[in-house]
DOSE-8174 format. One record per residue: residue in one letter; x, z, y of N, C-alpha, C in turn; residue number from 1. Coordinates in pm, whole numbers, plus 50000, padded with zeros to 5 digits. Each point is the difference from the previous one (the first is absolute). Layout:
BEGIN
<atom aa="A" n_u="X" n_w="Z" n_v="Y" ca_u="X" ca_w="Z" ca_v="Y" c_u="X" c_w="Z" c_v="Y" i="NUM"/>
...
END
This chain:
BEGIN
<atom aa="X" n_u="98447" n_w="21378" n_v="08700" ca_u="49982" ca_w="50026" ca_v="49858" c_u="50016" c_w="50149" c_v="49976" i="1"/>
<atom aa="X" n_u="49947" n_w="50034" n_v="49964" ca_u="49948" ca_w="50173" ca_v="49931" c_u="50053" c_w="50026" c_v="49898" i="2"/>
<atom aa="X" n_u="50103" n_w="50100" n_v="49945" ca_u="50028" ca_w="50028" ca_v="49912" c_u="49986" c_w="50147" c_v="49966" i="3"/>
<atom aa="X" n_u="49977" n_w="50024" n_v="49876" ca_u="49910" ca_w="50119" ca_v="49940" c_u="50125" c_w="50073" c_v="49933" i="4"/>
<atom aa="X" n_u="50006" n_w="50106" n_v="50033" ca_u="50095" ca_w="50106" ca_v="49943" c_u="49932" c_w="50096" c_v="49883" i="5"/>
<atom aa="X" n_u="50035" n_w="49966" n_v="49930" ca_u="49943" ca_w="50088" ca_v="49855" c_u="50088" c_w="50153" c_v="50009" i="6"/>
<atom aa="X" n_u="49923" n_w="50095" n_v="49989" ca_u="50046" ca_w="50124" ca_v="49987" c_u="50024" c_w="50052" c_v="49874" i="7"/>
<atom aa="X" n_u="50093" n_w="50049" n_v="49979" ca_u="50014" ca_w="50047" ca_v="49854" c_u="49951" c_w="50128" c_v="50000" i="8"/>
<atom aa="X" n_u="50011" n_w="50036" n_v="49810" ca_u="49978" ca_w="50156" ca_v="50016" c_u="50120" c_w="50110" c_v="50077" i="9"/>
<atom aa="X" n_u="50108" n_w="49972" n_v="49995" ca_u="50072" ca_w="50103" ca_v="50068" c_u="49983" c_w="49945" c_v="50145" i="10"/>
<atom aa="X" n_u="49941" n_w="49923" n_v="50083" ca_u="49962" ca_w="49997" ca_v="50133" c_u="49903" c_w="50089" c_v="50064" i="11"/>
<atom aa="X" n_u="49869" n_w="50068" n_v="49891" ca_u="49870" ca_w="50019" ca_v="50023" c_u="50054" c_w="50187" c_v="50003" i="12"/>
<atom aa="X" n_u="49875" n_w="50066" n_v="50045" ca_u="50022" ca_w="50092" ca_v="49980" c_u="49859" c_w="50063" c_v="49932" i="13"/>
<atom aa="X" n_u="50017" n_w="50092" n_v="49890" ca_u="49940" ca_w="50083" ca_v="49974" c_u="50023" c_w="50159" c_v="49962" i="14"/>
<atom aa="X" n_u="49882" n_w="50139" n_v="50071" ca_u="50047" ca_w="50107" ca_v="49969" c_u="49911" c_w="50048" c_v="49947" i="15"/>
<atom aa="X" n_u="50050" n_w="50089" n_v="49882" ca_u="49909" ca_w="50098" ca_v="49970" c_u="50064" c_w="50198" c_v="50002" i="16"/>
<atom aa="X" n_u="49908" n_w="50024" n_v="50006" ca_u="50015" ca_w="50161" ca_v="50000" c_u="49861" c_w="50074" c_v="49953" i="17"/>
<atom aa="X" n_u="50065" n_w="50067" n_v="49892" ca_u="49925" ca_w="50061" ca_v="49894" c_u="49994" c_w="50153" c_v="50037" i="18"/>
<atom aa="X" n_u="49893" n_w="50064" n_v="50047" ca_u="50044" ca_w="50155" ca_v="50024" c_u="49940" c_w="50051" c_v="49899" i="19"/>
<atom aa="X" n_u="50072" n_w="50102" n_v="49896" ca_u="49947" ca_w="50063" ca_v="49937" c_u="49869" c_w="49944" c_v="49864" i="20"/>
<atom aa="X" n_u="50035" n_w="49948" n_v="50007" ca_u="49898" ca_w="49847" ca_v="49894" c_u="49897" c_w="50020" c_v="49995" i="21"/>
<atom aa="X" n_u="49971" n_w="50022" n_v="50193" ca_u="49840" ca_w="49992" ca_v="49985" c_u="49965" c_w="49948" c_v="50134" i="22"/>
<atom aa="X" n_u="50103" n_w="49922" n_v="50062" ca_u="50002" ca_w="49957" ca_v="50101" c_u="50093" c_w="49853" c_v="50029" i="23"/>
<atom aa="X" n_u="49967" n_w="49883" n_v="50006" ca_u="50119" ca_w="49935" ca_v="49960" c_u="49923" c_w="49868" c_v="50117" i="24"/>
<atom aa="X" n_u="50095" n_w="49965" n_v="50122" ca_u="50019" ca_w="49891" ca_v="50092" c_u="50091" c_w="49918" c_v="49952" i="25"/>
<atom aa="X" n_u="49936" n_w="49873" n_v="50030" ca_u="50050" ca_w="49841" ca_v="49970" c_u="49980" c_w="49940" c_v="50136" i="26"/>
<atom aa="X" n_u="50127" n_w="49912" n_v="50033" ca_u="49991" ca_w="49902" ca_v="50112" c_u="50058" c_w="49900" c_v="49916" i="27"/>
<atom aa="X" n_u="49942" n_w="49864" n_v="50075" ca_u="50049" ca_w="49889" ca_v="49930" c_u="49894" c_w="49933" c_v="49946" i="28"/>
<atom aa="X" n_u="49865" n_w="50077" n_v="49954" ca_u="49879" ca_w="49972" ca_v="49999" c_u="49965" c_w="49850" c_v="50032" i="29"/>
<atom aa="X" n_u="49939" n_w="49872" n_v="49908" ca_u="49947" ca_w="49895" ca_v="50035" c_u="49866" c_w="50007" c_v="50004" i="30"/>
<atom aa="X" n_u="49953" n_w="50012" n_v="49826" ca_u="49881" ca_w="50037" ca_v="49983" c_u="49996" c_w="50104" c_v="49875" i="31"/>
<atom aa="X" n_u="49868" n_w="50056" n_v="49996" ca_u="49960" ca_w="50091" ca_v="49864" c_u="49898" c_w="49872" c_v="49899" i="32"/>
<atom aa="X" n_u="50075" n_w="49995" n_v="49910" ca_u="49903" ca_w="49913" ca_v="49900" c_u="49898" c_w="50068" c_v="49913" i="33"/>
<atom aa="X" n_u="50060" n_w="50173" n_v="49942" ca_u="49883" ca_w="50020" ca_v="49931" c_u="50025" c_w="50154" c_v="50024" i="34"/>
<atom aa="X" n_u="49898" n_w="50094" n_v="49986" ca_u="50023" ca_w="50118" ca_v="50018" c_u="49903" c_w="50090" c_v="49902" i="35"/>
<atom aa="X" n_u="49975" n_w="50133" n_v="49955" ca_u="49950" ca_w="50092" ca_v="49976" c_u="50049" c_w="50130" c_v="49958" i="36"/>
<atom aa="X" n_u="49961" n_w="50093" n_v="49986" ca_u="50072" ca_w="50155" ca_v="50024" c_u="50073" c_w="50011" c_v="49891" i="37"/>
<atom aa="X" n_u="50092" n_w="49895" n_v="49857" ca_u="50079" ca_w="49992" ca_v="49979" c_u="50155" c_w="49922" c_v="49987" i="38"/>
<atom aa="X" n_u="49909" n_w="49863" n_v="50086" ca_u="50118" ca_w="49927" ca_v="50020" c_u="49960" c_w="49939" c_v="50130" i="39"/>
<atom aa="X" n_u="50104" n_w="49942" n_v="50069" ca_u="49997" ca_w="49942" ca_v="50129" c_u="50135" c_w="49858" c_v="50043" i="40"/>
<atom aa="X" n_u="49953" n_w="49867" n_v="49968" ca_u="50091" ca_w="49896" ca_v="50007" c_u="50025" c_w="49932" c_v="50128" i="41"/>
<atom aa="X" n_u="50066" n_w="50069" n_v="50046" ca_u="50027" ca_w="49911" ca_v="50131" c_u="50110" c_w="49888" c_v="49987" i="42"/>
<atom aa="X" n_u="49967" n_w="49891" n_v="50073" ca_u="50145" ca_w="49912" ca_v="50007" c_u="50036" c_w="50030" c_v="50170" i="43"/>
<atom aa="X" n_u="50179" n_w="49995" n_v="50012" ca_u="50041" ca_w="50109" ca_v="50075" c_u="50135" c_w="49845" c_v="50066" i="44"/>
<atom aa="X" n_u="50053" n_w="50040" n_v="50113" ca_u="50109" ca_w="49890" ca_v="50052" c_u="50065" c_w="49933" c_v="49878" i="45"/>
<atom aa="X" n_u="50050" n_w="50166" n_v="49886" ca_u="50113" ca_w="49976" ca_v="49936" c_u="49942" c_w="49951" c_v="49836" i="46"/>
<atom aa="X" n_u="49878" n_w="50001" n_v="49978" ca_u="49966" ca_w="49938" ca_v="49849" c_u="49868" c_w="50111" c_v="50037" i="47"/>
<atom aa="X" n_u="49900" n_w="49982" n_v="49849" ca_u="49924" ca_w="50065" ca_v="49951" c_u="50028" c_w="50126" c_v="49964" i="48"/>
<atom aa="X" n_u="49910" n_w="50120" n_v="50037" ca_u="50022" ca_w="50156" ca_v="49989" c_u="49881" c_w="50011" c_v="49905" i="49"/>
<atom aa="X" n_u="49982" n_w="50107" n_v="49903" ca_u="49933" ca_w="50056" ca_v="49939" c_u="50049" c_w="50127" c_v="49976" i="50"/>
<atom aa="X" n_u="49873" n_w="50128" n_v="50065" ca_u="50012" ca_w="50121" ca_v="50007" c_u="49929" c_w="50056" c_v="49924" i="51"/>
<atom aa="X" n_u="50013" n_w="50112" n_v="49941" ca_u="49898" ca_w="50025" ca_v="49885" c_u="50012" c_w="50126" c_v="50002" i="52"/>
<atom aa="X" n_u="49880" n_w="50117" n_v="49962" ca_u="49993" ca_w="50106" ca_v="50024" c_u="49860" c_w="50042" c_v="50016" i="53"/>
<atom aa="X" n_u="49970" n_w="50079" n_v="50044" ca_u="49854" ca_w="50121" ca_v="49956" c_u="49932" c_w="50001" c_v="50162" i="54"/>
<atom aa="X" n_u="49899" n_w="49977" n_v="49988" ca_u="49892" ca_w="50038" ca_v="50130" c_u="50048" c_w="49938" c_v="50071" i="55"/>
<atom aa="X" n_u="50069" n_w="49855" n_v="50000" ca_u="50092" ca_w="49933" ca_v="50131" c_u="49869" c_w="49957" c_v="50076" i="56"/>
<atom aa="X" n_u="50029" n_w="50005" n_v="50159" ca_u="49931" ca_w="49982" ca_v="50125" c_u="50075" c_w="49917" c_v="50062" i="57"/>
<atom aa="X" n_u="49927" n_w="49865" n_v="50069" ca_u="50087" ca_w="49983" ca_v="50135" c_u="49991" c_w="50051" c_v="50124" i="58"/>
<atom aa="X" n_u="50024" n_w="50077" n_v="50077" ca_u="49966" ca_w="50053" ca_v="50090" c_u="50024" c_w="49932" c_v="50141" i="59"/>
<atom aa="X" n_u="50081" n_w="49933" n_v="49944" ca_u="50014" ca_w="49859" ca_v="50184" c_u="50053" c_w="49912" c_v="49915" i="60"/>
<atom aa="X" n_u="49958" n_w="49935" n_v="50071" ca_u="50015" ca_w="49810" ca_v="49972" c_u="50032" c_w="49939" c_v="50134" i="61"/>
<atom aa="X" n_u="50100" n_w="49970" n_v="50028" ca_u="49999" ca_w="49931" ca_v="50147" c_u="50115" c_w="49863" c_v="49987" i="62"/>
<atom aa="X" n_u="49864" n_w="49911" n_v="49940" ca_u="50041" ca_w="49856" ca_v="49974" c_u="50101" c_w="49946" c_v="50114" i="63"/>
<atom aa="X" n_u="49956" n_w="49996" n_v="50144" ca_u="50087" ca_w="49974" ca_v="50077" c_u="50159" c_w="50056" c_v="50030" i="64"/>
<atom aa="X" n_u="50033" n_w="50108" n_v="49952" ca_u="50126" ca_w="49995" ca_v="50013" c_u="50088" c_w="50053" c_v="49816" i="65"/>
<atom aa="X" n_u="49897" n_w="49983" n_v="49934" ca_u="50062" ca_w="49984" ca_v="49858" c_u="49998" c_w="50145" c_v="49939" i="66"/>
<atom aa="X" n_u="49966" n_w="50144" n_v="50065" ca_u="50005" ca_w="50119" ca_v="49983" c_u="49828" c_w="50034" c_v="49875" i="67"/>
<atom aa="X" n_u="50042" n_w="50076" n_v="49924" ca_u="49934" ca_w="50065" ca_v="49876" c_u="49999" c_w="50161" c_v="49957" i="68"/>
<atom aa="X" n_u="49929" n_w="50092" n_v="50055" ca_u="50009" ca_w="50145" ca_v="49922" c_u="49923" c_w="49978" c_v="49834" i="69"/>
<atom aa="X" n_u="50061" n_w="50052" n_v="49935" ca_u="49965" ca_w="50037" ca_v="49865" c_u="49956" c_w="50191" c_v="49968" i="70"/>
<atom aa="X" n_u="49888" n_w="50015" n_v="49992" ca_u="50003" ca_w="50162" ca_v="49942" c_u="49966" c_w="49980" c_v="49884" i="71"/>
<atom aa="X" n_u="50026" n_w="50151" n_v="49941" ca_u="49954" ca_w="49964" ca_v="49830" c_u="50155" c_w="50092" c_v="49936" i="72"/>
<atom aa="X" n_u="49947" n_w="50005" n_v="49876" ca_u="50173" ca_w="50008" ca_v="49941" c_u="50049" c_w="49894" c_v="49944" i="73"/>
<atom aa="X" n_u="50123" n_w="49974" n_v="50029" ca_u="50064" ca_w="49871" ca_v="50028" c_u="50101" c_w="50002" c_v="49859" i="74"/>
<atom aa="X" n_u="49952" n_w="49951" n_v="49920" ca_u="50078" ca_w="49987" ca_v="49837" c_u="50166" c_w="49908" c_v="50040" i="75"/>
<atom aa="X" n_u="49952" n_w="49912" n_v="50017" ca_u="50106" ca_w="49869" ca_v="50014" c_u="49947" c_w="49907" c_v="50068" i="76"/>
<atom aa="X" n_u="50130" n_w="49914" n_v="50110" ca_u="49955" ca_w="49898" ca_v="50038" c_u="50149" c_w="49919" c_v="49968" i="77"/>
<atom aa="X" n_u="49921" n_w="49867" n_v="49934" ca_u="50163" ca_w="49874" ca_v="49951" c_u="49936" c_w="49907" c_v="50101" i="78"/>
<atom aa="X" n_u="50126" n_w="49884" n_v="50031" ca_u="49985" ca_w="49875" ca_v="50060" c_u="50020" c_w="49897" c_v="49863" i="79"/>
<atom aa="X" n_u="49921" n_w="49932" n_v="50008" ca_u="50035" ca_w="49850" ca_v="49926" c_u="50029" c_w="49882" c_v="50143" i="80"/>
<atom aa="X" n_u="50076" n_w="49891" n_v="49948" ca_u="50060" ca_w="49899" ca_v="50083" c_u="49896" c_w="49936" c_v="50069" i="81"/>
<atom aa="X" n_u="49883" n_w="49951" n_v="49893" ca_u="49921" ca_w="49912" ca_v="50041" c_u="49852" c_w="50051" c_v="50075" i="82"/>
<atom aa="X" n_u="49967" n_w="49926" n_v="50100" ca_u="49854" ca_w="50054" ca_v="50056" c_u="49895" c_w="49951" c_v="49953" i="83"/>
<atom aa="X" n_u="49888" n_w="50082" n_v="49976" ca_u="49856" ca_w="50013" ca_v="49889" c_u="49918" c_w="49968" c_v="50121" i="84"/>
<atom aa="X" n_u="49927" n_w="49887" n_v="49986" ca_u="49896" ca_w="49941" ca_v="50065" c_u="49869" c_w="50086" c_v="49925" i="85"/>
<atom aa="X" n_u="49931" n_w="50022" n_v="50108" ca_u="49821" ca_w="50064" ca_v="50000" c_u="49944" c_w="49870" c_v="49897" i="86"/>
<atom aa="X" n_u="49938" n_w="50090" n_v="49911" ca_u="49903" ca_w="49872" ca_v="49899" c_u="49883" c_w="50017" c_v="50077" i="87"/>
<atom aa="X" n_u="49936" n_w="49859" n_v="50038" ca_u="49875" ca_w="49991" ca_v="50082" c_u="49898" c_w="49951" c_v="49869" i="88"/>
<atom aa="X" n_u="49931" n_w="50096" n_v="49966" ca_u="49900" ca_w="49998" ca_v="49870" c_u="49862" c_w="49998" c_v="50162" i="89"/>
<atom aa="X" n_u="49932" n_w="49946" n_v="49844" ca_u="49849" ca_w="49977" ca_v="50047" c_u="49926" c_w="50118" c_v="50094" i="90"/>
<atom aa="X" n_u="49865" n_w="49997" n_v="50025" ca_u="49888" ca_w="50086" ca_v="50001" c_u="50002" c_w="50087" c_v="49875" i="91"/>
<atom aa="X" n_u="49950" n_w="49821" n_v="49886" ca_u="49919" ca_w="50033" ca_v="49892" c_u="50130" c_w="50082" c_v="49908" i="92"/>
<atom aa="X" n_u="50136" n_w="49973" n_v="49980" ca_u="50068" ca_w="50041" ca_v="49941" c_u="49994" c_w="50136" c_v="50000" i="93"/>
<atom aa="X" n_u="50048" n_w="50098" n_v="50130" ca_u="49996" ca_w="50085" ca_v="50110" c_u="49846" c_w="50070" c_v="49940" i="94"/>
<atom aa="X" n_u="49941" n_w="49956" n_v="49988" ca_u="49878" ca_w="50108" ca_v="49984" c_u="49949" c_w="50018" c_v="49842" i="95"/>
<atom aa="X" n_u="50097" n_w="49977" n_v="49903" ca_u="49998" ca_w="49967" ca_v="49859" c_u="50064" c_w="50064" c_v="49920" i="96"/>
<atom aa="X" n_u="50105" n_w="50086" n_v="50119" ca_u="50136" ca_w="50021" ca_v="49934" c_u="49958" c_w="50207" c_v="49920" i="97"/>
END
């Protein structure tokens, strides 16, 4: 019989480092749900991130080990508790908007 160990948030790890607020690494990385050069929502080990700021870029994405560069100038980034699922809209929606 298999038993499943639930990890909490103080089990998980996530880091960030902000250089100069125009440079800012995230580990902990699950997925990016929505992005453009003023906001960027990732859900992260420890809850949902939203970064917000001017000309934001991702410059690596490396889904496999959870790692994220951000360029841009980097206004603010908060965590909320809960994780934001990708809305899967249409074609027709998608080309309307």
């Amino acid at each position: 019989m298999e038993v499943k160990k639930e990890l909490k948030i103080e089990d998980k790890k996530s880091i960030l480092m902000l250089e100069n607020r125009k440079k800012l690494t995230i580990n902990g990385v699950i997925e990016v749900v929505n992005f453009n050069e003023n906001q960027i929502l990732l859900n992260t080990d420890v809850g949902t991130m939203v970064v917000k700021g001017q000309q934001l870029k991702m410059n690596k994405l490396d889904v496999q080990n959870g790692d994220v560069i951000i360029t841009g100038k980097v206004d603010s980034f908060v965590y909320t508790s809960d994780k934001v699922r990708a809305k899967k809209d249409s074609i027709i929606s998608r080309l309307f908007r």
